[in-house]
N, C-alpha and C positions, 0 to 999 in steps of 0.2 A: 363075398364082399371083402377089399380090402384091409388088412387091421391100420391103425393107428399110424404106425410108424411106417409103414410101404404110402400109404398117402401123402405123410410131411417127405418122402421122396419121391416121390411124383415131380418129371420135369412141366414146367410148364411150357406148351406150345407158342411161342411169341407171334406168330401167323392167327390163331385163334382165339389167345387171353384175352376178353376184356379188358378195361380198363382197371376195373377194381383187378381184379385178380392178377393182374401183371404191377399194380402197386403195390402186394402183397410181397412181391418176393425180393429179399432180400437184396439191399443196394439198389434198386428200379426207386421205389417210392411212388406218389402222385404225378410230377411234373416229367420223369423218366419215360413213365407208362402213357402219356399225352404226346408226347413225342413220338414213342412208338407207333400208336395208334394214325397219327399224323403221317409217319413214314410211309405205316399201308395203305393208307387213302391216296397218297401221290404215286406211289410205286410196286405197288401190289404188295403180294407175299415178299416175305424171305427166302431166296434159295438158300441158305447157307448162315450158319450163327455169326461167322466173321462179319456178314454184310450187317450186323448190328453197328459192328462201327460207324457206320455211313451216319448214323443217328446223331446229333447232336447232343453231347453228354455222355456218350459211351465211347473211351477210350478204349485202346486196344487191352490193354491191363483189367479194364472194368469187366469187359467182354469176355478174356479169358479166364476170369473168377466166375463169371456168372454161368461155364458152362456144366457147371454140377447142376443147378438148379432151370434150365432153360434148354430148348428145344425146337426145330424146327417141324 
């Protein structure tokens, strides 16, 4: 089993996260993560972290901070 700290870096998969768990992580929030969730229902998966941008609310800038903590 993982310890402590390999877990709090743990990317999260934005193709799999929940909703809760993709509001979890830092800069996403509730409404970010509704969004997301909304994106995969019209458009399937994410090839690619850039195609986050496509999402309403996620700037390119935003996108490129959140690639420590997120994942396809």
């Amino acid at each position: 089993m993982p310890d402590d700290g390999a877990r709090r870096r743990a990317k999260v998969n934005i193709n799999t996260a929940g909703e809760q768990e993709l509001a979890a992580v830092r800069d996403i929030g509730p409404a970010r993560a509704r969004r997301v969730i909304e994106y995969r229902r019209k458009h399937g998966t994410f090839r690619t972290v850039e195609e986050l941008t496509q999402v309403p609310g996620f700037a390119e800038t935003l996108t490129d901070d959140l690639r420590r903590t997120i994942r396809v």
